[in-house]
Residue, then its C-alpha position, 0 to 999 in steps of 0.5 A: x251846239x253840243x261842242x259849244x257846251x263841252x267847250x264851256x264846261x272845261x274852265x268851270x271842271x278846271x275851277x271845280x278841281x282846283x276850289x276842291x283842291x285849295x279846300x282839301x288843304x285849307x281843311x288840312x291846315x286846319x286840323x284839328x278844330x276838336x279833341x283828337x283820341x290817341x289809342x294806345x294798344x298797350x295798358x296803362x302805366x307803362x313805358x308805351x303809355x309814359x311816351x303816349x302822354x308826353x307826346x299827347x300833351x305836346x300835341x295839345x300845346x300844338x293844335x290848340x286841342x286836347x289829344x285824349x289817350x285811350x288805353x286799349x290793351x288786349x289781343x297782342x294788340x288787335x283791340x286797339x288796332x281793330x278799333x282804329x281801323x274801323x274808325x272815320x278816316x278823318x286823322x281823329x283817331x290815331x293808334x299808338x302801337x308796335x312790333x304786333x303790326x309787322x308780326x301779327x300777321x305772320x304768326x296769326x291765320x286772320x285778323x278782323x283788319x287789313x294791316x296794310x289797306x286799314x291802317x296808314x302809317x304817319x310817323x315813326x314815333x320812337x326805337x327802344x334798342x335792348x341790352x343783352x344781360x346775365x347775372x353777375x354770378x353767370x361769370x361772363x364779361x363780354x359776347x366772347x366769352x359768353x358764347x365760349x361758355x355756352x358752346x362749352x354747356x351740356x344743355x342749351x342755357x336758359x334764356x327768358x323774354x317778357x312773351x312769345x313773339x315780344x321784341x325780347x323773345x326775338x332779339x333772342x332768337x335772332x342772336x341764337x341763329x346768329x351765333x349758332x348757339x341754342x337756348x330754351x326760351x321761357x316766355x314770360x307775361x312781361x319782364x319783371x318777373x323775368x327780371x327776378x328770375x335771372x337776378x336770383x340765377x334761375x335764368x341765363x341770359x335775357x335781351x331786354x329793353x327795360x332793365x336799365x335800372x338792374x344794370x345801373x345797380x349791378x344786380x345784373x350785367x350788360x354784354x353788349x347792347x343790339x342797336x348799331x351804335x353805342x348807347x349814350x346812357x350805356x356808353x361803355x357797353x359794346x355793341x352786340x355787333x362790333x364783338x363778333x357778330x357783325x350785321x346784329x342789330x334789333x330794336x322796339x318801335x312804336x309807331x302812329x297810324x291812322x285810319x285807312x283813307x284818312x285824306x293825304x293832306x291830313x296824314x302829311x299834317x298829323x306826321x308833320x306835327x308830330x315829328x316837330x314835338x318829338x323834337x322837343x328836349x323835354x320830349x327826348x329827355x323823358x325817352x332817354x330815361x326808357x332807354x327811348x329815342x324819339x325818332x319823327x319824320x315822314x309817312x314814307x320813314x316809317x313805311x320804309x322802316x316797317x318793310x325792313x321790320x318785315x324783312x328781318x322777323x319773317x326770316x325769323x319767325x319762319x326759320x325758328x318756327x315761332x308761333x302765338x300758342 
């Protein structure tokens, strides 16, 4: 009798899986039915909230719902990223952020979050590389003959960065253990002040990604650029690679996560979604004026990407010993 009941129940279990299943999905195709928060970890204003904006007002367009941006800056990012992570995983509430996630945990004893278990990456917004700058007075043209005068210096040259552990603090000490070369980092709370510093001759040398306007002018000069191939908006500026220092390359990122055990259907959506607005030419045309490329694609891209980020500044940061004071 007991069989008989079990023998029963396997076709309702298997119609049960599959009615939950087909659910799951249509649920997921039709997300979202209301507003959708995008938790930018930086202030407004900015390079990070002009990108936020965009793609938040696309987005709009797409889902037919409005996707708020929320600026939540503070704690190298951990407010905003704190907040996602103890959010409901339903995809509603998304994070906008950085290098941070790959280096927080490095350079920091906790954190009120699990990086990799309470927050899920989508997709991989956007890589900003940066551009190796002096003054024009410093009297280099190009890597060589930088590194010639810096070996030749009776005192490391002092280069700046918008912060300690900032992606211009690290592209830096990358290029340093690279080369073989020592400087005298002085860190900055961003990079305008950096910026004045190194036009008026109190600064050496810089890596930064928002100096595009002080190149175009001439107030400062461009050496080389740290991504793998030529930038389109600097096209006759070498590669940092291709001048002697072969394997050299670092960009920015910015990435969107979500909620841990947010379901995998509404991941996959929100990533889908997204990857079809940065597409967009309004979209890469805006990023291109920041020195931005609009990436997109799966969840397991940026995944991928974040696991070399890790590989590339943990060797970093240990064999320079860099700490968050």
């Amino acid at each position: 009798m007991q069989l008989k009941k079990f023998k029963f129940r396997l076709p309702v279990l298997a119609l049960a899986a599959v009615f939950c299943s087909a659910t799951a999905s249509a649920q997921s195709d039709a997300f979202p039915t209301r507003p959708v928060t995008l938790v930018v970890a930086y202030p407004p204003g900015g390079t990070t909230d002009s990108q936020a904006r965009i793609v938040a007002k696309k987005m709009s367009e797409i889902w037919k719902q409005p996707v708020v941006v929320e600026n939540k800056p503070g704690g190298n990012t951990i407010i905003a990223s704190s907040e996602v992570a103890k959010s409901k995983p339903d995809g509603y509430t998304l994070l906008l952020t950085a290098m941070p996630y790959v280096l927080n945990p490095m350079l920091l004893p906790s954190l009120p979050y699990d990086t990799r278990k309470d927050l899920i990456p989508v997709t991989l917004l956007s890589t900003v590389p940066g551009v190796f700058i002096t003054s024009p007075d410093f009297g280099a043209h190009n890597v060589q003959e930088f590194l010639a005068k810096a070996k030749a210096a009776p005192k490391p040259l002092v280069f700046g960065s918008a912060g300690t552990a900032t992606f211009t603090h690290l592209a830096g000490e990358l290029f340093s253990s690279m080369a073989g070369v020592d400087f005298l980092h002085v860190p900055y709370k961003g990079s305008a002040a950096a910026h004045q510093d190194l036009i008026s001759g109190r600064l050496d040398l810089m890596f930064d990604n928002g100096a595009l306007p002080h190149i175009q002018s001439g107030r400062v000069r461009a050496l080389g650029v740290t991504s793998a191939k030529r930038l389109p908006w600097l096209p006759d500026v070498p590669t940092i690679a291709e001048q002697g220092l072969p394997g050299y390359e670092a960009a920015a990122w910015f990435g969107i996560f979500a909620a841990g055990n947010t379901p995998e259907q509404t991941i996959q959506k929100i990533s889908r979604d997204l990857t079809t607005a940065l597409q967009d030419p309004e979209i890469k045309a805006h990023f291109a004026t920041i020195g931005a490329f609009a990436e997109g694609g799966s969840p397991a891209r940026l995944e991928q990407y974040l696991d070399a980020e890790q590989a590339r500044w943990g060797k970093i940061v240990k064999e320079r010993n860099i700490k968050i004071q």
